[in-house]
C-alpha positions, 0 to 999 in steps of 0.5 A: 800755952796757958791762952791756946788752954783757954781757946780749947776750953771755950770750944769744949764749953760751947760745945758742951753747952749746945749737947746741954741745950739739945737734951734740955729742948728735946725733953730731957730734963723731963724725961729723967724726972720721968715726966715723959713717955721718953727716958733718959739714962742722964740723971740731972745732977750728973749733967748739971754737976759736969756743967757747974763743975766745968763753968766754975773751972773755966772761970778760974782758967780766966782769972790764972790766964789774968792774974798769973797766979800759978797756984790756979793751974793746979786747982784747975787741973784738979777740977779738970779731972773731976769734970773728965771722970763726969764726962766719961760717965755721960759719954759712956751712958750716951754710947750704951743708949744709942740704939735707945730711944733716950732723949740723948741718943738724939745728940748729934755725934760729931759733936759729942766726939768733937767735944771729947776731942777739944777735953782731952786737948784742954786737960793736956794743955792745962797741965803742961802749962802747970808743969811749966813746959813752954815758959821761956 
């Protein structure tokens, strides 16, 4: 389980990195700092904050799925959690700025779901493989 965890979370994490690339591209970085005509509701450090967060908990998924060292899948979690309550928060100031015209509101929905979808899938599965369900 803990490797299908891993899977999920790469695709969560490429998907988060292309919404992150998307809004960088478009302006959005500039557009928070209001540097553009343009707004956006993303403050930097809540976008940058869920992808240091994520990276950094992605990172320490690889070293448990390596090592083994189940203390790692409690930590993970744990940044996992941290890493939703983020997400939550972007996803509901992209869903109130959809009608906006915020950079963000430019980010193609399927992926915004698609990626929602693969995080809870991620969270889930790291937390069975914390509780030990699926070991023979």
């Amino acid at each position: 389980m803990a490797v299908v965890a891993l899977v999920t979370w790469l695709v969560t994490a490429v998907l988060g990195f292309t919404m992150l690339y998307l809004w960088i591209s478009k302006g959005g970085l500039q557009a928070a700092r209001g540097g553009t005509e343009r707004s956006s509701r993303f403050a930097p450090g809540l976008v940058f904050g869920h992808f240091a967060l994520a990276a950094t908990g992605l990172i320490l998924w690889i070293v448990y799925v390596v090592t083994d060292t189940e203390a790692l899948t409690w930590v993970a979690f744990g940044f996992l959690i941290v890493i939703a309550v983020l997400g939550d928060l972007l996803f509901l100031r992209w869903w109130r700025g959809l009608a906006s015209s915020a950079v963000e509101s430019g980010l193609p929905k399927p992926v915004v779901y698609t990626h929602g979808v693969f995080a809870v899938t991620t969270i889930v599965l790291v937390l069975l493989t914390a509780l030990g369900v699926g070991e023979s």
